[in-house]
N, C-alpha and C positions, 0 to 999 in steps of 0.2 A: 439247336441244342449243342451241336459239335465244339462251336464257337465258346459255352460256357467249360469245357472242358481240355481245353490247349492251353490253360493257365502252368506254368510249367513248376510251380508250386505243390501241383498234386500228384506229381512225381517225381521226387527228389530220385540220386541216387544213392544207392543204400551202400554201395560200395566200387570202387574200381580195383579188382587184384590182379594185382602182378604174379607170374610165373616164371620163379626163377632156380638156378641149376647152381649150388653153393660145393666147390671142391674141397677136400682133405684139407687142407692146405690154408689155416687159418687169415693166413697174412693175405691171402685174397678175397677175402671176404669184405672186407671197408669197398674196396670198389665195384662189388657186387650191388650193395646191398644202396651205395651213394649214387649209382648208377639209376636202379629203380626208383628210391627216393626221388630224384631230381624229375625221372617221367611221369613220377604220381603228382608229385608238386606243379608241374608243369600243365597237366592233363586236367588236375579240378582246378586248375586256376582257370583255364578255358571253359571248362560248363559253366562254374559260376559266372563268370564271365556272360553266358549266354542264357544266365538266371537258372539254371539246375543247382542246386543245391547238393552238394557232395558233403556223407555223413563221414566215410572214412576210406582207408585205403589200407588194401591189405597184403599181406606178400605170403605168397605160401613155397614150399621147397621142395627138391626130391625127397627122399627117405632117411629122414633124421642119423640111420645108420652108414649111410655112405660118406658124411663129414664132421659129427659129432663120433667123438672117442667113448664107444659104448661099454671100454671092458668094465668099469665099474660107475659107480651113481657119483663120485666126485671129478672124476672125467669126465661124464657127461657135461656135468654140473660148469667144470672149468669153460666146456667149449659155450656154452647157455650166460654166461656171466659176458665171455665176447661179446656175444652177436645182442646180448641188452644194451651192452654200454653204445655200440655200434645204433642200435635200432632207439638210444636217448638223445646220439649225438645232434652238436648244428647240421648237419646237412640233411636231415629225415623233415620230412612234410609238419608243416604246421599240423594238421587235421590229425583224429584220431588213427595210432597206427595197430592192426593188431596183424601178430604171426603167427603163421604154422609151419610148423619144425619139419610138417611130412609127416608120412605114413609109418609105424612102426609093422617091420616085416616079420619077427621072430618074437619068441618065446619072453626070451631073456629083453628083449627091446619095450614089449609091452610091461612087462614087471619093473621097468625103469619110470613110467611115468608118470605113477602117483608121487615120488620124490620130484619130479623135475615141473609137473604141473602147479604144485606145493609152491616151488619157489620163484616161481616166472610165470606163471598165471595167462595174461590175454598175451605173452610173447611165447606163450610155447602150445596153441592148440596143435591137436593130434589125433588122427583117427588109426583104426584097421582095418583091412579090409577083409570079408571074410570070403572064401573061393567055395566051391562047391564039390564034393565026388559024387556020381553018380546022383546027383539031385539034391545033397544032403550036406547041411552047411558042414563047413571044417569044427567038429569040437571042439578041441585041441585050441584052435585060438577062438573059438566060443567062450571055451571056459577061466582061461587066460585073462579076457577081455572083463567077464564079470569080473572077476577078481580085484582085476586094475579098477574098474566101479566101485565096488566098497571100499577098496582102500584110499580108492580118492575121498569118499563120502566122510570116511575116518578122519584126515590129516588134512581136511582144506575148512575154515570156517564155514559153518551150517551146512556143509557138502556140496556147496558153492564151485566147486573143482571143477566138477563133473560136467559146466557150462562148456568147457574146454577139449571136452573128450565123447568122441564118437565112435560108432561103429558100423561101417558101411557093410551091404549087401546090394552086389550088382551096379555098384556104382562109378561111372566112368571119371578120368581127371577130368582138370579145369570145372569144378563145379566152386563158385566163388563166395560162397558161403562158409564159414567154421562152425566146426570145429569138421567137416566132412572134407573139405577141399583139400587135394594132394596134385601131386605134380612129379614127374618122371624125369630122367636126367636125360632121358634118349629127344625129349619134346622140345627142348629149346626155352627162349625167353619167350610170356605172351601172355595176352591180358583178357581177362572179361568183365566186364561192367554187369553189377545186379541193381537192381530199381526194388521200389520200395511204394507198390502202389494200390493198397487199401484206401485212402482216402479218394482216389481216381476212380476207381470201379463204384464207391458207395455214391459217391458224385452222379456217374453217369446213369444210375440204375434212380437214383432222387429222381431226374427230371425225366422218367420214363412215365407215359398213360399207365393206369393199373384199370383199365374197363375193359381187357382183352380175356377170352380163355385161356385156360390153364397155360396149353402148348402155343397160342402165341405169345404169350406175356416171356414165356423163358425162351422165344426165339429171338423177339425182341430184346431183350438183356442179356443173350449171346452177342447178338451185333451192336450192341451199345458196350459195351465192354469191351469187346475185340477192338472196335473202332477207335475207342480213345487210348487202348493202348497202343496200336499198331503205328497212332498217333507220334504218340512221344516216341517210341522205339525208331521212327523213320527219324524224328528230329534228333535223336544220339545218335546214330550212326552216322547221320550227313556232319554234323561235331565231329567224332571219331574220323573219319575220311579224310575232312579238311585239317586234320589235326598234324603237323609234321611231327613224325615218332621216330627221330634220329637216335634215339638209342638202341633201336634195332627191337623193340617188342610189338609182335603181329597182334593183331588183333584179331583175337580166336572165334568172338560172338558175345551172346548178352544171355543171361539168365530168365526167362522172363515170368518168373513166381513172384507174385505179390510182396514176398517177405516182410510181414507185419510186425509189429515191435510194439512198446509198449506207449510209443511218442506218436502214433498216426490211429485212424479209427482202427476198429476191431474187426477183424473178418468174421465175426460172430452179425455184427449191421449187413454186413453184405446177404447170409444166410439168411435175415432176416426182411432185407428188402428183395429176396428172390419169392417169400411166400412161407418161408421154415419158420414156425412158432418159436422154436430158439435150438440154439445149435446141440445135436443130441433127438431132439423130434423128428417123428416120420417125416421124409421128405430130403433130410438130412444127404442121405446116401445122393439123391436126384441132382440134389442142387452143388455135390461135391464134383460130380461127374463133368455140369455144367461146366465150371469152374475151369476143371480142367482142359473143357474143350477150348474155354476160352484161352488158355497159356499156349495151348499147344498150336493155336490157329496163327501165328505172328508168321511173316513172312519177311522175304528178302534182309533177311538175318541166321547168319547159324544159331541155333537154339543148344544151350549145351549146358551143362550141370544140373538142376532139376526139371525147371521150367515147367514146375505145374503148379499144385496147391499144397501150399505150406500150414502146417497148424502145430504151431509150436507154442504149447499148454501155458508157459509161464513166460513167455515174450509176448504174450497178447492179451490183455486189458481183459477182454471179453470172453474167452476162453479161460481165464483164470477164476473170474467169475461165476462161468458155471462149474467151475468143479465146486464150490461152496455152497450152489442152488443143485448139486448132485446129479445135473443133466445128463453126462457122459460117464463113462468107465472105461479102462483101456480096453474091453472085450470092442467097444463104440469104436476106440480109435484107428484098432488095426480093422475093425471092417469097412473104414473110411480108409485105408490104406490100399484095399482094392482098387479104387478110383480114382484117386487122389495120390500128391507126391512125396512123401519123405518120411510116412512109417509112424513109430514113437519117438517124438521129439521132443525134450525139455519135460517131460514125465516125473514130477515128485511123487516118490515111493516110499514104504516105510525103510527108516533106517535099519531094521531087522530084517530085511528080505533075504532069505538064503541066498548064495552065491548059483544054487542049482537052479532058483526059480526066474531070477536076473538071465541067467542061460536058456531056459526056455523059453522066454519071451523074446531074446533073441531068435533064437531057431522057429519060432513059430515066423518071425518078420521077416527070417531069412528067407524061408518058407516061398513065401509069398511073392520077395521080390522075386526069387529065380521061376516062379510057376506062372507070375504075370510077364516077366522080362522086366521088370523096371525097379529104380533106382530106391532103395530103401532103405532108411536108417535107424539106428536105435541110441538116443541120447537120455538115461534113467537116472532120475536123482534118491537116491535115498539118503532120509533125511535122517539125520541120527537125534533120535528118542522120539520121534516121530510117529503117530501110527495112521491108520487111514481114517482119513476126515478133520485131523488136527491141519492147523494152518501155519504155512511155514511163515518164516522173519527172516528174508531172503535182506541183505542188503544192499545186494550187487544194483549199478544203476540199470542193467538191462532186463533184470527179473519184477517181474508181479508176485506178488503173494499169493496163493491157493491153498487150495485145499489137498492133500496128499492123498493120491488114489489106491485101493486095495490092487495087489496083485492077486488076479484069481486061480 
């Protein structure tokens, strides 16, 4: 069986990002930025090379405010027109590039980027991150944060923005995914590669007996899963090793969440070749759990940024689907959140949701990650004139259409 699954097809990588530390000082940025360029360039030519398949490459930064001019939205804006012309130029990677600006730290930082997301889109994603007192998320940039939500929803077509903007809880750097991923000035240059492998796991779980009880059948598709990914993950590292990285970027580890998208099967097939009637039905919570034992079981790898199970509503075929057959509600998602990695992700909400009730559903996920320890995010689209169960007319190539979920 093993043998059908080392096709290295059904594991593309879904990204390699770079981390890197951009100064004040504009005129140094072209060799920051041509620098990593040339190690991205250089790095997916080597997996392709070795038949992996590289979808894109991403670069993420310190904190937008230590080298963009934040005193107002046409400085910023000055320093954001740089780093596009720069991140258009010949020297940047053939392959799809996308950036993040960094984490906004203040008040005044986050109220800047519904105008700067507006005008630079997949070269200016952006998170926040939210801290906790005495158990209980920071309001203050809770409420901040919705805000920069609707008004992204307002000023970017269909509210499409909001693909770009996250809001972290509990969540450590180097996670290489966006619009979540950030990076610290004190960390240096370094990289992590994230995989892309739903079709791998529905793969390995096809050519599994199903004449076993309940609890062998899901031990047997813990180690059929483990195995083809621990699989490939050993054949990118020994890549990665053999790889000379003269530009000086460490290689930090690998991500190792499925991150499904709307170009590969649906993790909704996986749920459904573990025994789940469809994703939302009992059994749901069991088989999410699975899932993640299976992420978390990779060895002789650092494990860093989610590296569990990803269910991002409008980047997955199948998941989009059943918000239209009405299987799940966001009450479903964050109790899938217990078990599972990354919270509310990619959530079309009504375009009218108050600013207070966007903030609650944060604080309930903030909640959550600090009372589990783990990594939690909240990415909510409201769609303007939108209400729950209308379908949105997403045009972005990375969104699915759905069904727009009630906020309860």
């Amino acid at each position: 069986m093993m043998s059908e699954l080392t096709e290295k097809n059904l594991c593309p990588l879904r990204t390699i990002t770079v981390f890197i530390v951009l100064e004040k000082d504009p005129v140094t940025w072209k060799e920051t930025l041509t620098r990593a360029g040339g190690f991205c360039n250089r790095l997916s030519a080597r997996f392709i090379e070795q038949g992996y398949g590289v979808q894109s490459v991403r670069m993420v930064t310190n904190p937008f405010g230590e080298y963009l001019d934040t005193r107002s939205e046409d400085a910023a804006k000055y320093g954001l027109d740089v780093l596009t012309r720069l991140l258009n130029g010949p020297d940047m990677p053939d392959l799809r590039i996308r950036f993040a600006i960094g984490e906004a730290k203040t008040l005044e930082e986050i109220a800047l980027l519904p105008a700067l997301i507006r005008n630079y889109g997949d070269l200016c994603n952006a998170c926040v991150n939210v801290g906790f007192d005495d158990g209980i998320p920071d309001n203050n940039l809770v409420i901040a944060a919705a805000r920069a939500i609707r008004r992204i929803s307002q000023v970017t077509d269909r509210g499409e923005g909001n693909f770009n903007f996250t809001v972290n809880f509990n969540c450590e750097p180097f996670i290489p995914y966006f619009p979540a991923g950030y990076h610290r000035s004190t960390q240096g240059d370094g990289f992590v590669i994230g995989l892309e492998t739903p079709d791998l796991l529905v793969r390995a779980l096809e050519l599994l007996p199903t004449n076993q009880d309940h609890n062998s059948n899901f031990k047997a598709a813990h180690d059929a899963m483990g195995e083809a990914l621990q699989y490939h993950v050993d054949h990118v590292v020994s890549i990665v090793q053999s790889f000379d990285r003269a530009e000086g970027f460490e290689f930090i580890g690998i991500d190792s969440s499925a991150a499904p998208s709307k170009n590969c099967s649906s993790m909704v097939q996986v749920y459904e070749l573990l025994g789940v009637e469809y994703f939302g039905a009992s059994g749901t919570v069991e088989a999410s759990a699975l899932l993640t034992k299976v992420f978390k079981s990779i060895v002789r790898v650092p494990l860093v940024g989610f590296s569990g199970l990803m269910l991002a509503v409008t980047e997955d075929r199948g998941l989009a689907e059943g918000t239209r057959k009405n299987q799940f509600d966001i009450r479903s998602l964050l109790t899938y959140s217990a078990v599972c990695g990354i919270g509310l992700d990619t959530v079309p909400i009504p375009g009218s949701t108050p600013i207070e009730k966007i903030a609650a559903l944060m604080r309930d996920t903030g909640i959550m990650a600090h009372r589990l320890n783990k990594p939690l995010t909240v990415r909510l689209f409201p769609v303007p004139g939108l209400n729950p169960g209308d379908i949105t007319a997403f045009e972005s190539e990375d969104l699915c259409n759905c069904a727009v979920l009630a906020v309860p």
